[in-house]
N, C-alpha and C positions, 0 to 999 in steps of 0.2 A: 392262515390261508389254507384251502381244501385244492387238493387237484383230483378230480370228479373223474374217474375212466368207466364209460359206459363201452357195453359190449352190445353190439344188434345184429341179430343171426340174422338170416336171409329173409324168415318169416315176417322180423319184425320191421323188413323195409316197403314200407307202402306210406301212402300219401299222410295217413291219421296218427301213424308214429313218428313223420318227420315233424309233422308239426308239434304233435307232443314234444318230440325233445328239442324242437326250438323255443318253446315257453321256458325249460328246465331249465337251457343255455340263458335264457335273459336272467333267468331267477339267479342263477350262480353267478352272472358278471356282475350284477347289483349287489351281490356280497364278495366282490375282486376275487373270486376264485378261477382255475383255470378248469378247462372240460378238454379232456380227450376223448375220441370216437373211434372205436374199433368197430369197422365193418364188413358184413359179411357178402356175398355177391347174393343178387336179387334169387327169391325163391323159386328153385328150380336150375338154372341158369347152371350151379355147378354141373349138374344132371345133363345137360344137352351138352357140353364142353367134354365132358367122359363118352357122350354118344358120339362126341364128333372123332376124339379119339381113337375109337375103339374100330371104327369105319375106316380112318385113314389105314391104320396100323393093321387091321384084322381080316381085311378083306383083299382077296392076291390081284394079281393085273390083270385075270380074267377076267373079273369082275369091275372094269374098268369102269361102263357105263352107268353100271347101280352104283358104285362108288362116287361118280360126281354127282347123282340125282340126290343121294342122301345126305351127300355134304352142302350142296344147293339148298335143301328144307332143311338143316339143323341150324344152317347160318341164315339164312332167312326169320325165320323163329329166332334166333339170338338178336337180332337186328331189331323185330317186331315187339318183343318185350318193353325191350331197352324204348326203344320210340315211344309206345305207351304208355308207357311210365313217365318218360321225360312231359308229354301233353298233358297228362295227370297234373304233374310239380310248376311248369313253367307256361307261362304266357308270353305273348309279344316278342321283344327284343332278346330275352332272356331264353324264349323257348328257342330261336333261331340259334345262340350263340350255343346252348349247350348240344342240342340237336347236331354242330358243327363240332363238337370237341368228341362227341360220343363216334360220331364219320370218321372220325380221324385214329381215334382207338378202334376200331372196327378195321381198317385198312392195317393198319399195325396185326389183326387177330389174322386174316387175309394174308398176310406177308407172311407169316411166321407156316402158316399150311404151307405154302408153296417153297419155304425155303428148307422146306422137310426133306429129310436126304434117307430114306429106310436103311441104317448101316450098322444094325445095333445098339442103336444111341436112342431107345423108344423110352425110355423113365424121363430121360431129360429136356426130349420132347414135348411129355405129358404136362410135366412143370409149365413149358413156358407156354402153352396151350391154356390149361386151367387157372390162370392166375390172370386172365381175361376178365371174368365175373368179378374181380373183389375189385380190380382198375376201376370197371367201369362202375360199381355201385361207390364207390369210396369219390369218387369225381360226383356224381348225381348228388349227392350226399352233400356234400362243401360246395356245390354250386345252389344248393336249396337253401340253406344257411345263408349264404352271402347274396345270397337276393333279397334276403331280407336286412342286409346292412352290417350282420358278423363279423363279417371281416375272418372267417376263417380259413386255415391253413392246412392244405390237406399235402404232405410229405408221404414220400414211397419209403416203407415198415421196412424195403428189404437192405437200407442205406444203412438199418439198425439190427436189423435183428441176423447174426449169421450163428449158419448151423454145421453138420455135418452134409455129406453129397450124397446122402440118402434121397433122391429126388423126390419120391411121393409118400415116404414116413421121417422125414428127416429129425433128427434131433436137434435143440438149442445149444449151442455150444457157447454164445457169448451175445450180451445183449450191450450196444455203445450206448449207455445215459444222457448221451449230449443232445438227444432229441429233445428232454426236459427245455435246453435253450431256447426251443423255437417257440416257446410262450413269450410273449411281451405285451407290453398294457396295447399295444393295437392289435394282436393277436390273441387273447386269452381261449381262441377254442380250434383246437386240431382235432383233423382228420384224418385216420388212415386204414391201411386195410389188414385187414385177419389174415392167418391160414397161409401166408406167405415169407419166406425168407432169401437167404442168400448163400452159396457158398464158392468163392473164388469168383465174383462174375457172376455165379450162373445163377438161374429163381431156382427156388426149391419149395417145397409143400410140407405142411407138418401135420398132413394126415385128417383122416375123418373129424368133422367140427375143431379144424387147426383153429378156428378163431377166438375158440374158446382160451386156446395154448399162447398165443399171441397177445391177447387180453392179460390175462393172468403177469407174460413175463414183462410186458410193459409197464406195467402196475408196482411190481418186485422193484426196476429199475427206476421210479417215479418215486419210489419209497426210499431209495439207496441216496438218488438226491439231498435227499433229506429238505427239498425245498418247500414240502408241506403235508398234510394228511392227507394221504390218498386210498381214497372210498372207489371200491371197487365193486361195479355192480354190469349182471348180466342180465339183460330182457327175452324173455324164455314167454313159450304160448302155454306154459303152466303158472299155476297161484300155487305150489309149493310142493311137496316130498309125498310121493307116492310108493306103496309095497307094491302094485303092480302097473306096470307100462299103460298110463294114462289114454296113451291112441288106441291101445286093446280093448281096455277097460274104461270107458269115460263115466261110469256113474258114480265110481268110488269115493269114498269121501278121501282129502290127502291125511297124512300121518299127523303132518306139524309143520311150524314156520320156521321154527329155530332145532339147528341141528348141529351132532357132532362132526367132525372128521367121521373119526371110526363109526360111528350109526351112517355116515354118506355112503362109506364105504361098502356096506352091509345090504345098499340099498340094490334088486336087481335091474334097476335102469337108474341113469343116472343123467339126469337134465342137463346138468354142466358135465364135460369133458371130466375123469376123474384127476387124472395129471394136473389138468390146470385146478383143481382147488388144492389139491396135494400141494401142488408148488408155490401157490396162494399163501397158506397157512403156514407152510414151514419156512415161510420168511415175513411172519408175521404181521401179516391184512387178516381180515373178517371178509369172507365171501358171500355179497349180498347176489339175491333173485330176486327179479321182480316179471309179473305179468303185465307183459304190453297191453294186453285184453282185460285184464280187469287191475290196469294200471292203481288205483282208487284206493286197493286191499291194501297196501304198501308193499316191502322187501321180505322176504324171506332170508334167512341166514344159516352157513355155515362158520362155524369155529372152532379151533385148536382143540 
């Protein structure tokens, strides 16, 4: 038995990825394998969640008026995505019910502005502010799956994964493997989100592409298991290892498909998260990439 951990960063959530990875998902339950999904909140999304913060917290009470007009168009925009996207994914019955669960996470994003108390407590703020986008993509996500009959299971990461109270670079302090359980022959594919943890109660953040970090230790802890081979792979808008910054340079040819640790390490941009293949590797998985966009080429790999 394989337990399958795909990682999809924000880019790689749109209408022609979900469906690619619910073909994947049927391939793997035809050979009783299990699939977990780590993912990341819709492209951009983290971006307006930081603009919203930056507005509440950064702008004084004189500025009372441009303060509610700006928070007005960044939550409006958060709102209009998300809707977009959902008419993209759903029809009929299914577009009303999810349209209805996204309302309701949205009111929850709403509550948590107004329950803002400015008293020095602005890190821990930030957390429970930015961890809006991965909810709401990680729900969109296991609601497009199981419209298709899945049966998928999307559980909150932060039940699992706790760190230190570093609110927005926090470190993994302990990851509970009993998530492994929530696979069963009616459930063989979960859902959850990246880039989020927990410490005492509180959400916390584990920093620039956390979901890469999250991928990675769920994988480690999937593997401690020991309840099956777990292939660990992350969908990147690159086909593989590049000497300079592919969005600078896009004509380049890349280096290779297959690489070391120490040559990733060497590398000056680095596709995946460097921590997460560091932490990959030294508890013994192969760090595969693959291009959402030129899906076709196959995986790329890092190794010990």
């Amino acid at each position: 038995m394989k337990i399958h951990i795909l990682k999809l960063g924000g880019a790689s959530c749109n209408k022609e990825t979900f469906s690619l990875l619910r073909k994947i998902i049927l391939r793997e339950e035809k050979k009783d394998n299990f699939v977990l999904v780590v993912v990341s909140a819709l492209e951009g999304v983290t971006r307006q969640l930081n603009s919203l913060f930056e507005v509440i917290v950064g702008l004084s009470s004189k500025d009372e008026e441009l303060k509610k007009l700006l928070i007005s168009l960044i939550l409006k925009r958060f709102q209009e995505v998300h809707s977009k996207f959902i008419s993209e994914l759903f029809q009929g019955e299914n577009f009303f019910k999810v349209i209805i669960d996204f309302e309701k996470i949205f009111l929850e994003l709403k509550k948590t502005l107004n329950d803002f108390k400015k008293e020095g407590d602005e890190d821990r703020f930030y957390a429970e502010l930015v961890k809006y986008g991965e909810i709401c993509s990680s729900m969109l996500l296991s609601s497009f799956l199981s419209s298709f009959g899945h049966g998928s299971f999307l559980f909150d990461v932060r039940d699992y994964i706790f760190t230190d109270k570093n609110y927005r670079q926090a470190r993994v302090l302990n990851t509970d493997i009993s998530f492994i359980n929530l696979f069963s022959s009616k459930s063989r594919v979960l859902v959850t989100q990246g880039f989020i943890g927990r410490n005492n109660g509180q959400t916390t953040t584990l920093g620039f592409d956390g979901s890469d970090l999250s991928a990675a230790v769920l994988a480690v802890a999937a593997s401690l298991s020991k309840r099956g081979k777990v292939l660990l792979e992350y969908w990147k808008n690159v086909d593989g290892f590049y000497k300079k910054d592919p969005l600078l340079f896009p004509n380049q040819k890349n280096i290779r498909r297959r690489m070391s640790l120490s040559e990733y390490r060497k590398l000056p941009t680095h596709p995946i998260r460097l921590d997460s293949v560091e932490y990959a590797i030294k508890n013994g998985l192969v760090v595969n990439m693959r291009s959402f966009k030129i899906y076709s080429k196959g995986m790329a790999k890092i190794y010990g």
